[in-house]
C-alpha positions in Angstrom: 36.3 -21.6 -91.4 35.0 -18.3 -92.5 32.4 -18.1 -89.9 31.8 -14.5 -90.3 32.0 -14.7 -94.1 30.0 -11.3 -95.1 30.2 -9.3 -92.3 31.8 -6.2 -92.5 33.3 -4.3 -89.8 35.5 -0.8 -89.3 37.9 -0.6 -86.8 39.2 2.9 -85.2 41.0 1.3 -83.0 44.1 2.0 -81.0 46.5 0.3 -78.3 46.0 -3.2 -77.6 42.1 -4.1 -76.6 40.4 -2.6 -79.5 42.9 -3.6 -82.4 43.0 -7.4 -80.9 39.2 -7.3 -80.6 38.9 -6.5 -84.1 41.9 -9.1 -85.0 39.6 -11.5 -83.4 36.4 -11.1 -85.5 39.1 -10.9 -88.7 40.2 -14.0 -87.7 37.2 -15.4 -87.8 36.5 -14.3 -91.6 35.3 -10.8 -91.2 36.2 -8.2 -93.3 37.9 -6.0 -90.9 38.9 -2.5 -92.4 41.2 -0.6 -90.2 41.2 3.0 -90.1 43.9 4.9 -88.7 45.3 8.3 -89.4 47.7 9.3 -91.8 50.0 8.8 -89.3 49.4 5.7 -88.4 47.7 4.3 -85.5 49.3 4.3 -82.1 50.2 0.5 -81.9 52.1 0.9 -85.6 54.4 3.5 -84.2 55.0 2.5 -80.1 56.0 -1.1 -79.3 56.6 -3.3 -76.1 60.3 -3.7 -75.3 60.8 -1.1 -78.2 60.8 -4.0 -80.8 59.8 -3.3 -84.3 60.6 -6.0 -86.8 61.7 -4.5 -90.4 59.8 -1.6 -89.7 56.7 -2.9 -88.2 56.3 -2.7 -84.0 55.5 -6.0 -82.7 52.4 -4.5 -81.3 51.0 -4.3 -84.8 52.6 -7.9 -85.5 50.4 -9.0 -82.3 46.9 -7.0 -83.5 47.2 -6.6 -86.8 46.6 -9.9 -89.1 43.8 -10.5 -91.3 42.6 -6.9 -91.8 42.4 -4.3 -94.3 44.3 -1.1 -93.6 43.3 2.2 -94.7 44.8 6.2 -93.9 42.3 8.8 -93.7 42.1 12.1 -92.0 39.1 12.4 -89.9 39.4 16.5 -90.0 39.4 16.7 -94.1 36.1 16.4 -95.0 36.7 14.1 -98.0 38.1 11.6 -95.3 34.8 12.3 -93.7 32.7 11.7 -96.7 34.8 8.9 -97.4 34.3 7.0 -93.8 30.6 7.9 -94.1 29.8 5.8 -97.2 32.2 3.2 -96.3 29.3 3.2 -92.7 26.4 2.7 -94.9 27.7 -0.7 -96.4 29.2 -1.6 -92.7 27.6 -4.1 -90.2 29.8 -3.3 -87.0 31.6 0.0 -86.4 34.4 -0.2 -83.8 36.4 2.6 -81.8 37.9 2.9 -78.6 38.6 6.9 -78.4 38.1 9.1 -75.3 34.5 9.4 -75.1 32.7 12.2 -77.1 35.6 12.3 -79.6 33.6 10.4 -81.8 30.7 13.0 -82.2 32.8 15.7 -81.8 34.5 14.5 -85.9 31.0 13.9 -86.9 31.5 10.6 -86.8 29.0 9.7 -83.2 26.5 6.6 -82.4 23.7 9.0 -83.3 25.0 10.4 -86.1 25.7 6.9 -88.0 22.7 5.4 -86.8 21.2 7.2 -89.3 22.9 6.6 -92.4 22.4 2.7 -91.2 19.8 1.9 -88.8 21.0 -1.7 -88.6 24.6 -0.6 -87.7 26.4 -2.2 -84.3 28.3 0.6 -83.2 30.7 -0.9 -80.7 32.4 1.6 -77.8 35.3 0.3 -75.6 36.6 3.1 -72.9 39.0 2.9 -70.2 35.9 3.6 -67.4 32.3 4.3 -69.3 30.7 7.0 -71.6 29.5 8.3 -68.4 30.5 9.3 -65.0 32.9 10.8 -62.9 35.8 8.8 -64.3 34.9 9.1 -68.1 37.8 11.4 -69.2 40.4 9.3 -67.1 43.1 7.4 -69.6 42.1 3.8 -68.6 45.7 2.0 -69.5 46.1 -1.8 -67.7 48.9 -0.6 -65.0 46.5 1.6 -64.0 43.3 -0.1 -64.0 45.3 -2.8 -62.4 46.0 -0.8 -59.4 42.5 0.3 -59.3 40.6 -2.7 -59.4 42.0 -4.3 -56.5 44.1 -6.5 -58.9 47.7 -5.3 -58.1 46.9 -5.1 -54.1 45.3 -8.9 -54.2 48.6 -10.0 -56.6 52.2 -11.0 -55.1 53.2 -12.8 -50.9 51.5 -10.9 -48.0 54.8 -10.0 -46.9 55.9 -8.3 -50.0 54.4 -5.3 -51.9 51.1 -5.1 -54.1 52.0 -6.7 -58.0 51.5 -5.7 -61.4 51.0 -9.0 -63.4 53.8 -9.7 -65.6 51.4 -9.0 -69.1 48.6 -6.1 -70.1 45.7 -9.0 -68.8 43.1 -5.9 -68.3 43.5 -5.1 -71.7 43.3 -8.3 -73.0 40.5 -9.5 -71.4 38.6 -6.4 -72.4 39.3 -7.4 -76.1 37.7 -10.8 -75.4 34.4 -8.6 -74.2 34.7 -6.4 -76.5 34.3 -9.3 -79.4 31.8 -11.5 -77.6 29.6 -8.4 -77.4 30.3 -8.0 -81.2 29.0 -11.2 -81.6 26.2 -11.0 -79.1 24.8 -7.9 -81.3 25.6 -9.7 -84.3 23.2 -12.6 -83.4 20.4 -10.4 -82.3 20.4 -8.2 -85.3 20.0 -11.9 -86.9 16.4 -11.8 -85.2 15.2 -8.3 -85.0 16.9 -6.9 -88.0 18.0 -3.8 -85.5 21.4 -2.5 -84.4 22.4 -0.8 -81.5 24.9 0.6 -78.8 27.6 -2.0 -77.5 29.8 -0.5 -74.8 32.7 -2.0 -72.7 35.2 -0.6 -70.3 38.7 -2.0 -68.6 37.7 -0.9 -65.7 34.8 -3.8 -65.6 36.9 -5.9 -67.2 39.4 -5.7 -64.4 36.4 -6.6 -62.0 35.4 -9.2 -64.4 39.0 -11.1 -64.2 38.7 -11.3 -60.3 34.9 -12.5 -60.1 36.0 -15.8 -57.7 37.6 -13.4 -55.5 35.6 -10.5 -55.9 32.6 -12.3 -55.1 34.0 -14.1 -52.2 35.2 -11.0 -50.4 32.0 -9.1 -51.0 29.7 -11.9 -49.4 32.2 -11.9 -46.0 34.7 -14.5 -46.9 37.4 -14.2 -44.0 40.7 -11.8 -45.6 43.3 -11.6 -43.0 45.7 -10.4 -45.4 45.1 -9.0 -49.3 47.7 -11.4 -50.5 48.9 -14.7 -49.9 50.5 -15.3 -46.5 53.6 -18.0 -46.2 54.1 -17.9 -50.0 50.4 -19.1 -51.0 49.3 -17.7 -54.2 46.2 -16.0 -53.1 44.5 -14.5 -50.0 41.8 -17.1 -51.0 43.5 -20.4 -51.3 44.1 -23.6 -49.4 47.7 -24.4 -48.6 49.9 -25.3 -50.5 48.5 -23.4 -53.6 51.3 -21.1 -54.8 54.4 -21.6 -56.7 57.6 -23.3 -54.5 61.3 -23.4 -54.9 62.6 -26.6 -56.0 66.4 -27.7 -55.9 67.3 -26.3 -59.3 63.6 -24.3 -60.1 60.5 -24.0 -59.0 57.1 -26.0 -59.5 53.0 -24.7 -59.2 51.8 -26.8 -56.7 47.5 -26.9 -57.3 45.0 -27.9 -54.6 45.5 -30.8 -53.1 44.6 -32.8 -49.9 47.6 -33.1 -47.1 47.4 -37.3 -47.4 48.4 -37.2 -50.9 51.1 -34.7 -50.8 52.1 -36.4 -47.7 52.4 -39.7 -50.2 53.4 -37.6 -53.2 56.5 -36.0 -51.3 57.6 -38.7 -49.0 57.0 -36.5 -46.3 55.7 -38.0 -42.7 55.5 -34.1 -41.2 52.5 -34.1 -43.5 50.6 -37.3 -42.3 49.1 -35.7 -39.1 46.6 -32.6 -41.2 43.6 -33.8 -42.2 41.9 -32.6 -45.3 39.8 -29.4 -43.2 43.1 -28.1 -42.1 44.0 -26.8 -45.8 42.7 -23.8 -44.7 42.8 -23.6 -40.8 46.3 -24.5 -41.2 47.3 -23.4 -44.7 50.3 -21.6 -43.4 51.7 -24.1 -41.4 51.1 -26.7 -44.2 52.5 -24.6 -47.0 55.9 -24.2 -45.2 56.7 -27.7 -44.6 56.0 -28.6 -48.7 58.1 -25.6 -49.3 60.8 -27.2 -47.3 60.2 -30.3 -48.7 60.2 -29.1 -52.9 63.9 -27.7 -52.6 65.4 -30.8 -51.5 65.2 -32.6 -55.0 65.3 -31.2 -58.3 62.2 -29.7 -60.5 62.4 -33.0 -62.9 62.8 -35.8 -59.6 59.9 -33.9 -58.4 57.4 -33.9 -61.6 57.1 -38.3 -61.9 56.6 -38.5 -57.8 53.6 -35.8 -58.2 52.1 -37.6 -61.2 52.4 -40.6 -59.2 49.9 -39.1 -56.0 48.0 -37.5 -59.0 48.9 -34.6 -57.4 48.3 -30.9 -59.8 50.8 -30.1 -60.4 53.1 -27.9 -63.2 57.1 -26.8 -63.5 57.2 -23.2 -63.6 58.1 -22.6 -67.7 59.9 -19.4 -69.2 58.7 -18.2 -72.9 62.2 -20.2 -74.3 60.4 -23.2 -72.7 56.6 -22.5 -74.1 58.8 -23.7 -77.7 59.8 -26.8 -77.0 56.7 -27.9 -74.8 54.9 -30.9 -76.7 51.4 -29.4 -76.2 51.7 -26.5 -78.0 53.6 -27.6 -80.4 51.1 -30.1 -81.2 48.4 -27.3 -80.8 50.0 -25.4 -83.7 50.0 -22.1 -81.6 53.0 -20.5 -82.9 52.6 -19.4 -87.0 55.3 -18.5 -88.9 55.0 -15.7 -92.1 56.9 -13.5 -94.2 56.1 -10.0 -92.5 54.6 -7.1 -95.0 58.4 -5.5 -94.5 60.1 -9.1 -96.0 61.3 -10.5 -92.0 60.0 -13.7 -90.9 57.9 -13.2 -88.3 56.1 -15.7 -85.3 52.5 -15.2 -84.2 50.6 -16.2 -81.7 47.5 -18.8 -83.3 44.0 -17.5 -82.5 43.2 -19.3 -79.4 40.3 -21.7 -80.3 39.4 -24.1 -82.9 36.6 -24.7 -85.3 35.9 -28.7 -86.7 39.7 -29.1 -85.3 41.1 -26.5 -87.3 42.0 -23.0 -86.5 41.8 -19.9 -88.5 44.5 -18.6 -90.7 46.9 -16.0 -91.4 45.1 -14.6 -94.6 46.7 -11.3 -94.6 49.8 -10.3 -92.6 49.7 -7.4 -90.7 49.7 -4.6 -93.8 51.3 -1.7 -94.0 49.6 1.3 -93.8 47.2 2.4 -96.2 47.9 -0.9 -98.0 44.5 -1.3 -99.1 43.2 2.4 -99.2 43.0 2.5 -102.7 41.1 -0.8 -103.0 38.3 -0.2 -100.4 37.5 3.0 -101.6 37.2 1.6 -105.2 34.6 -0.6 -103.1 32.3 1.9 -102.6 32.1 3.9 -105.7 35.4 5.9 -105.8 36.8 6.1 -109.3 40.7 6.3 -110.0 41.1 9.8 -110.1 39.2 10.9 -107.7 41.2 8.9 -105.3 44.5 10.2 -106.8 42.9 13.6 -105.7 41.9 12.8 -102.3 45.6 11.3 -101.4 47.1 14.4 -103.6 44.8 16.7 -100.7 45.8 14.5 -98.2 42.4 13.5 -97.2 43.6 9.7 -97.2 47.0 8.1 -97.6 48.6 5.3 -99.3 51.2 3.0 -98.5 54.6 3.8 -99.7 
């Protein structure tokens, strides 16, 4: 299960992409050392919904598993010194700072290059290292609104959408560890490091590539978002998501004929499978009609039955009791670093049928400064003196 048994990697990262990039790799069996300021990194001391859990924010609970935390002050110079030799015995450096800041603590692609030529140093930034955008905070709402994603989300006839979760971010973490990896395997073969760099702002564009692509060869875009309640500018009646009697149901491509079988309906009989599009509006109103005369359950066996795609339209209460992810394992259960119980989403893939553990809770900060920095050559007291100059921290 240890996949990336041996590989060492340091993580200054903050907010959601970078810390659940590096989560990611932990998961997988690296030994991910976190290194935040004294204070604490950003996503220990803000949370979504304002939810911390016996001390810890749920943002941390969500990014924070597997890894090794350590407190140092990148403006002492023992912290410095410290971070420096921890580089030399590192394979991957991580951080997701404004650009430049980096260098400016000493700490820059350059700079640790040459304590460790075969370092990946691995850069992710809201728009680039470069251009006219570079100093811009690149946070998802935003990026969402920029990237088209917001104006191309929500009914024609309503206003652009934010989605409902921080999906720029996320995906940028997925980048972020694939190019990881990607390094990873090529250092395998030429024994060299080098510069990886990601930004939301590509990952944004990334996330709409069907879309994106479409539009920018001509594809016809009357409106940026759905008309008549379809889903997207793009799609075929009646792709979108319907009122039923008591809820509402995703109804996926399919062909008039079978929904025509699937709902009982005779209004559907006379479109033939081109009119999805040419007559997507038309179509899409008459199986909207049609969903909220029955209930979401007398729907879902009539649907199976035309083989028709189909899915009831689930709350998170409902994602607990659905048989597929129960059966997938994907919620974990463990006894937080503060004592609570806590629930974790699994990491999303498996390896020989089996998915990664929960080898270390989230940790409290500084949990393991003491330990790494024994690691590398640091002897008792001289450790006591660095957290006594408050160079690095401990947890307390």
């Amino acid at each position: 299960m240890n996949l990336l048994d041996g590989v060492k990697i340091l993580s200054f990262n903050h907010y959601l992409a970078g810390p659940l990039a590096a989560q990611t790799l932990a998961d997988l069996g690296a030994d991910v050392i976190a290194v935040e300021p004294i204070e604490g990194a950003f996503q220990r001391n803000w949370a979504v919904a304002n939810h911390f859990v016996a001390g810890d924010s749920v943002n941390h609970l969500a990014t924070g598993r597997n890894k090794r935390s350590i407190a140092v002050d990148l403006k002492h110079p023992d912290g410095i010194a410290a971070v420096k030799k921890l580089v030399a015995t590192s394979d991957v450096v991580m951080e997701n700072f404004r650009p430049g800041t980096m260098a400016k603590l000493g700490l820059g692609y350059e700079t640790l290059k040459a304590i460790n030529p075969g370092l990946i140093y691995a850069v992710a930034t809201g728009f680039g290292s470069e251009g006219p955008y570079k100093d811009r905070p690149g946070q998802d709402l935003l990026l969402q609104a920029m990237s088209g994603l917001a104006m191309r989300t929500g009914r024609a006839d309503g206003e652009p959408t934010a989605v409902g979760a921080v999906i720029v971010d996320q995906h940028a973490a997925s980048l972020y560890a694939m190019s990881i990896l990607a390094a990873l395997f090529a250092r395998t073969r030429t024994g060299k490091g080098q510069l990886v760099e990601v930004n939301l702002y590509q990952a944004a564009l990334d996330l709409q590539v069907e879309p994106l692509t479409a539009w920018l060869n001509g594809a016809p875009s009357p409106t940026p978002r759905g008309p008549a309640g379809i889903a997207a500018w793009f799609s075929p009646g009646p792709y979108g998501i319907h009122a039923t009697a008591d809820g509402h149901l995703a109804i996926s491509m399919a062909a008039p004929k079978a929904l025509a079988a699937g709902l009982d309906c005779e209004e559907l009989q006379r479109f033939g499978e081109a009119d999805s599009f040419s007559k997507r509006e038309e179509i899409t109103r008459i199986v909207a009609a049609r969903l909220k005369q029955k209930s979401t359950a007398d729907w879902l066996p009539l649907l199976e039955a035309a083989r028709i795609w189909h899915a009831p339209v689930q709350d998170y209460r409902d994602l607990e009791a659905d048989p597929q992810l129960r059966h997938l394992g994907v919620f974990k259960c463990a006894e937080s670093a503060g004592g609570a119980q806590i629930r974790m989403v699994a990491h999303p893939a498996r390896y020989d049928g089996r998915t990664p553990e929960v080898r270390l809770v989230p940790q409290r900060l500084g949990a393991q400064t003491r330990e790494v920095l024994g690691e590398i050559g640091y002897g008792a007291a001289d450790i006591d003196a660095m957290i006594a100059g408050k160079a690095v921290g401990v947890a307390r």
